[in-house]
N, C-alpha and C positions, 0 to 999 in steps of 0.2 A: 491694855498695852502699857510697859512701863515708859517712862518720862523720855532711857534713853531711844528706846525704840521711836515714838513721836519725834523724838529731832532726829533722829537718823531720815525720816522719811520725809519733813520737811526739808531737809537739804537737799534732798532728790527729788522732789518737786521745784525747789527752788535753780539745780544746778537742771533738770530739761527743762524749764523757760528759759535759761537763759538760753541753751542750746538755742531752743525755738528760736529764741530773737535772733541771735545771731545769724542762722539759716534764713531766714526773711528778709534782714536787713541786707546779708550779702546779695539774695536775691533784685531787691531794691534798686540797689546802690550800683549793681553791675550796668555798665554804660550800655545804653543800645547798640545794636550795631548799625550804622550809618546805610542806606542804601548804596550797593554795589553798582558803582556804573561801566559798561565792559568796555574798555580799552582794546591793544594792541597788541595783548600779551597773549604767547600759549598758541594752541592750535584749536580751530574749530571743530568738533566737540570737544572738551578739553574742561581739565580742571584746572585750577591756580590756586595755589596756597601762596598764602603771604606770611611771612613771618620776619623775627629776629634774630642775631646770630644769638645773644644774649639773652634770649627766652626760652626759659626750660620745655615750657609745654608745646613751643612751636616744636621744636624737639620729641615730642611725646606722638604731636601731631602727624608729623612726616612718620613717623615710625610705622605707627597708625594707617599711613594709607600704603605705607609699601608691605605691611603684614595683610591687609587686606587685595593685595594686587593693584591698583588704584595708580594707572598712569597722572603723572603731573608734570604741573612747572613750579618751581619755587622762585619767588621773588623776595627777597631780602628787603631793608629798607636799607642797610646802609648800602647797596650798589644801587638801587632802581626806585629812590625814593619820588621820582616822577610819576610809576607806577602808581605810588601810593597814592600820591593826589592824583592824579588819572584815575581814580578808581572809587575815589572816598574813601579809602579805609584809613581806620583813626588805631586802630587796636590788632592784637594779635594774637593768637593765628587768627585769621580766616582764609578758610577754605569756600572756592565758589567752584559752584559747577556749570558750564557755558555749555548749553547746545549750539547748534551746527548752524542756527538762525540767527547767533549773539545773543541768545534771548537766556537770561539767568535762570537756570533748576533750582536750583538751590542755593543758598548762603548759611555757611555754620563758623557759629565763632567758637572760640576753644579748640578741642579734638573732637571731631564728630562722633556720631553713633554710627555703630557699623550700617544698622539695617537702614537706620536712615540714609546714610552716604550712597551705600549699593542701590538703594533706590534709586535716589537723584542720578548716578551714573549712568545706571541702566535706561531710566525716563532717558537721557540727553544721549543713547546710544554710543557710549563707549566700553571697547569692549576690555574686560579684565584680565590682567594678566596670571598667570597660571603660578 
């Protein structure tokens, strides 16, 4: 192989580790998400998204559950920032899903996955809109 071809390929080993790291690291670094305690928001069965006006992805998120049919309630933080702490959530979106017992199906942070979401929905018996 000539000399340029080896450094061609060393920088491609060298620029997918760095990918690597970075991947891992974001992974890392990403805050947990707090345990969801259910408050007095929303209906029983019922989902709650929490988000911000100024967050793109809550934005992504809500889109997300009205293209998958997916009744909610959204709670903003700058009106219902009581909620927030009633709830523990530290970060945004999350999306919880409440069965009918107040007992929590699910919690996702970000924009959920669909099959996951429809799962948790369906577990906690609400039904989808069309």
């Amino acid at each position: 192989m000539s000399e340029v071809a080896v450094r061609l390929v060393v920088v491609g080993v060298i620029v997918l580790v760095a990918l690597a790291v970075a991947f891992v690291i974001g992974r890392v670094m990403r805050p947990p998400h707090p345990t969801v305690l259910v408050g007095d928001v929303g209906d029983r069965p019922g989902v709650v998204v929490f988000t911000a006006t100024t967050c793109s992805t809550c934005k992504a998120a809500i889109a997300h559950l009205e293209d998958l049919g997916v009744p909610f309630r959204e709670v903003t933080d700058e009106l219902e920032q009581h909620q927030f702490d009633a709830w523990g959530v530290v970060a945004v979106p999350v999306t919880v899903v409440v069965a009918a017992d107040d007992s929590v199906v699910a919690t996702f942070s970000g924009v959920p996955r669909a099959r996951a979401l429809t799962a948790a929905v369906r577990k906690a018996g609400i039904p989808l809109r069309s």
